[in-house]
N, C-alpha and C positions, 0 to 999 in steps of 0.2 A: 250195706248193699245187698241189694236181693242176687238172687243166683241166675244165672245164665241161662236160656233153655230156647234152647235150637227150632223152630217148629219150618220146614223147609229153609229157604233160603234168609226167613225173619229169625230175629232174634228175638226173645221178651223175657225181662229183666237186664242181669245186670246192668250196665252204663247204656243200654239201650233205647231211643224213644218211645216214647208212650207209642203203642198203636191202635186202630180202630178196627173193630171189626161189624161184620153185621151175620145175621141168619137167610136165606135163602126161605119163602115160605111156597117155593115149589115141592110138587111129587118128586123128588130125586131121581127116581129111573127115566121120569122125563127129561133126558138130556139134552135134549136142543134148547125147550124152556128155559131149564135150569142153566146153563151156559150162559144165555141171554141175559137174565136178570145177572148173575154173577159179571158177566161183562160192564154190565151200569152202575152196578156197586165200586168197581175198578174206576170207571170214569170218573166217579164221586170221590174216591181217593179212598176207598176200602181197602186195606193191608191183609185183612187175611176173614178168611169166608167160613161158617159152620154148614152145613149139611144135615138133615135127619135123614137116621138109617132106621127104618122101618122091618127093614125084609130084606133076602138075598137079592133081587132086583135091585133097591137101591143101593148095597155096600156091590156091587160089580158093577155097576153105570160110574161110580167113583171112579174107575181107570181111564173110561172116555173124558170124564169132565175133566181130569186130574190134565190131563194133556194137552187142552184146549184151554185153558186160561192162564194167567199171569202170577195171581196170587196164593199163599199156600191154602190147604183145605184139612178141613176139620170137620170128621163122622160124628155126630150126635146119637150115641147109642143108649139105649135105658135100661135095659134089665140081659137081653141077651149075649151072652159071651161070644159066641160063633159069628153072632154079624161083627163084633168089634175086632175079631182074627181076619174076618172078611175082609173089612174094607181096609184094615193094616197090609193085608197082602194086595189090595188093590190099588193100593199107593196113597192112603191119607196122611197127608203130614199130621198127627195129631188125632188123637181120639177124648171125647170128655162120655165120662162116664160117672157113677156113683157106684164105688168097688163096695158101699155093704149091698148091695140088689143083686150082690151074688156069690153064691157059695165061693167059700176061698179058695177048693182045688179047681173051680173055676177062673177066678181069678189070675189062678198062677199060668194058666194056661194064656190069657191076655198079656198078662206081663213079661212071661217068656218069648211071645211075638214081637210084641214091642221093644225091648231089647236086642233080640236082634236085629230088629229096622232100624232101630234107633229113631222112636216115634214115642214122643213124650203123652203124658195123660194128664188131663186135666179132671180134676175133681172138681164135681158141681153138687154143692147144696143150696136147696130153698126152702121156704119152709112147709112148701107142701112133702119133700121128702122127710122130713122130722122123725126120728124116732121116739125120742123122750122130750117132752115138753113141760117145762117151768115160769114160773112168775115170771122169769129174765130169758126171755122167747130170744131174745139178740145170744146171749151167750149158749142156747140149747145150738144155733145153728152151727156158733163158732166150731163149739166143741164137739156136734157133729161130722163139719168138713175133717178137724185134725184127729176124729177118729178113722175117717176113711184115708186122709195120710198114714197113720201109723201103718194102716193094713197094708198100705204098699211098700213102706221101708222094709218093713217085718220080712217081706219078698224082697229086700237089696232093690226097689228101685227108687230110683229120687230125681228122676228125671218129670222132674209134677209142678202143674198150675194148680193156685186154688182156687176157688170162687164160693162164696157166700153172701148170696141175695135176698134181698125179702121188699115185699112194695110199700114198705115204710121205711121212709128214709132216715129217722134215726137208727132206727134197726140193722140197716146197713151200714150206717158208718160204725154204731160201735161195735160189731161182728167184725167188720173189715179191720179196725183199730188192735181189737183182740187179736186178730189170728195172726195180723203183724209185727206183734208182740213175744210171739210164741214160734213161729217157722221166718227161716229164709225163703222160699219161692216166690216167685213171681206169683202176683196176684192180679185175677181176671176180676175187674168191677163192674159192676151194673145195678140197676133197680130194677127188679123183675116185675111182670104184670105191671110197670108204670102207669099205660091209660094208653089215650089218646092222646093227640094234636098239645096243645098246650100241656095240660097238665101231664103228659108224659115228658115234656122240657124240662118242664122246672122241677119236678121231682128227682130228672136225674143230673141236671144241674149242679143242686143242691149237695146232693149226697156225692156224686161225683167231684166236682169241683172241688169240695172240702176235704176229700180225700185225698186228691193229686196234691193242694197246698201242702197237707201235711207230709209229704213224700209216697205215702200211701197208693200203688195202682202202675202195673205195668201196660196192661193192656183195657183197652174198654169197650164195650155194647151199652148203645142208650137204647132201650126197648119201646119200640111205638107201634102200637096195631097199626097195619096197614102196611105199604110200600116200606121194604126195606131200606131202601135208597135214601130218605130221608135221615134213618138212625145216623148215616155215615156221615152227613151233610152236617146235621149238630154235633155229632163226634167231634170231628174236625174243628168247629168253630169253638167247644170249649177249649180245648188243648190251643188253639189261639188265642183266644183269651187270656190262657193262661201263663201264654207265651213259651207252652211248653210245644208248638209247632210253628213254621214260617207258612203264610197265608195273607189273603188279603182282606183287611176288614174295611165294613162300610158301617161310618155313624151315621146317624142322619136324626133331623131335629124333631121333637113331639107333632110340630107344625101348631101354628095359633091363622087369628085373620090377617095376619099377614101376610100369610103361603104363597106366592104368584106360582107355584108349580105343585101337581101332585107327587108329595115328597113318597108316599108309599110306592106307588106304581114306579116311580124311577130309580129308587133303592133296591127293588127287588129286580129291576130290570139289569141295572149295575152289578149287582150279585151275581144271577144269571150268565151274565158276559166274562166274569173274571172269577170264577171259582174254579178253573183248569190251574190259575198259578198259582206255583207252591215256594213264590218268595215273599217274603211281607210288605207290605205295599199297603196303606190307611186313604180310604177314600172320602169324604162327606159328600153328604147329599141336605142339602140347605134348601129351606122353602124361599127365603129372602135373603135381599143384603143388605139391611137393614142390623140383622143379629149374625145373620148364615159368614158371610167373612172373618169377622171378626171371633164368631165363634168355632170355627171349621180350622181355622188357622194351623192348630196343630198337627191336620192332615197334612198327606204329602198330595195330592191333589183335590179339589173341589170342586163343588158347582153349587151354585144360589140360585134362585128363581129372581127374573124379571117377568112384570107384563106381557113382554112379545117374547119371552127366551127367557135365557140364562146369562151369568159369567162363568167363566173357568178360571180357578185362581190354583196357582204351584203353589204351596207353603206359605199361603197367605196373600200373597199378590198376586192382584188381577192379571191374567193372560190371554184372554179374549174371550167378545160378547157373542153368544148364539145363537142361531133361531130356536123355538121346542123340537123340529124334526131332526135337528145335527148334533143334540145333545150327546146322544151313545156314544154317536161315530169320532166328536172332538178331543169326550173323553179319552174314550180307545185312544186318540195319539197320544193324548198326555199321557198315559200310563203305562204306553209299549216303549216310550222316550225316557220315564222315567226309570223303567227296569233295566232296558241299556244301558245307562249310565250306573244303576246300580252292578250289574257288571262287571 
């Protein structure tokens, strides 16, 4: 079992759930901004939020935001020591740093703050921060992050995440493999620089997924240029998947010339509608009934395409036929009846 480590009111590690996080890619001292987007990440089901600290403006904006939101917060500091004292005194749950980018009587000085706040530090390597680089670029990173651990035990503290990323996904799992092999801490997963849109999925899909099965991964960020909000949205639905969180999944069918309904457009629409609940709940979304019933079946509710409508069937049997305009709203009942009774 990995170790326990407090970051506000979240736990990450020991017997704890997996959580998701995301990055803010506001200016930080823009506090209203950044509040904002931090709020839609919360809606999305974000557990706990990073920050870049640039500069004294942004590690002092941390006390307004710190106040004004729900979930803990974490300063992103990179070479500076005094912003990372900074935003510890301005109330970060959590600072990630990389303790070799700075002299060690520097160092102590971070660690002495945090100790007494009692604000753990996450160590971040990638492979752009590399020191020494070999044929086995996966184990340079490993054994980079567990050199910037020793540096902090060396200073009695052990209150540490670790995280070792790189945007190849073998890379990352066997680093990740490695370092779990060698420390107890809670470990921060991700595929750094993943991409874009798709291919930022499945890359961390891959290398994520296969690491949660193996026990591997207390916390995670799936990294996706663009809108944060969505990191959290696929967060979320692997750890469903994996059934390592309660949520609601929608399957729905490839669709062939069968379709009587546009199965994409009302899948995502169903999505859209039911991603506030956080009990598990399996919806299909079926072009026909021709295959869509019989194949849907395992859902707890459904809907098949007719010509003029739909059916709606509970766990297989049909419960009534709809127009295409009452489809959302039918659903809705069946699934707010269904939760009730799950209840």
């Amino acid at each position: 079992m990995r170790r326990a480590v407090k970051v506000g009111k979240l736990i990450i590690g020991g017997n704890a759930p997996v959580s998701v996080q995301s990055m803010t890619n506001t200016k930080t001292s823009n506090v209203e901004e950044t509040i904002f987007q931090i709020k839609r990440l919360e809606e999305a089901g974000c557990d706990v939020v990073r920050v870049a600290v640039q500069d004294e403006e942004d590690a002092k904006a941390i006390r307004k935001i710190r106040e004004r939101i729900n979930i803990p917060l974490i300063a992103d500091i990179q070479f500076d020591h005094r912003l990372a004292i900074l935003s510890i005194e301005n109330g970060a749950d959590k600072i990630r740093i990389n303790p070799g980018n700075m002299r060690k009587d520097r160092l102590k000085e971070v660690v002495a703050v945090a100790k007494e706040k009692g604000v753990p530090i996450r160590v971040g390597v990638n492979v752009g921060s590399l020191r020494k680089r070999t044929s086995e670029r996966w184990k340079d990173l490993a054994e980079s992050a567990l050199e910037e651990v020793r540096l902090l035990e060396s200073l009695e503290f052990y209150d540490i995440v670790v995280s070792v990323k790189s945007s190849d996904v073998l890379e990352t799992i066997k680093a990740n493999e490695y370092i779990a092999e060698k420390v107890d801490y809670p470990i921060h997963l991700g595929v750094t620089e993943a991409g874009v849109a798709e291919t930022a999925i499945v890359k961390s899909s891959i290398a994520i997924g296969y690491l949660l099965l193996k026990g591997i991964g207390d916390t995670i960020r799936i990294s996706i240029s663009g809108d944060p909000v969505r990191e959290v949205v696929v967060g979320r639905k692997i750890l469903i998947a994996l059934g390592l969180r309660e949520g609601p999944e929608v399957i729905a069918c490839p669709t062939c010339g069968r379709s009587e309904i546009d199965v994409e457009k009302l899948a995502a629409m169903v999505e859209e509608n039911l991603f506030h609940i956080k009990k598990r709940v399996k919806i299909a979304v079926m072009g026909c009934v021709v295959n869509g019933i019989g194949e849907g079946k395992d859902s707890d509710i459904g809907v098949a395409g007719l010509k003029d409508g739909a059916v709606i069937f509970v766990k297989g049997k049909v419960k009534e036929r709809v127009p295409k305009e009452k489809i959302i709203d039918r659903l809705k009942f069946y699934i707010d009846r269904y939760l009730e009774e799950v209840d």
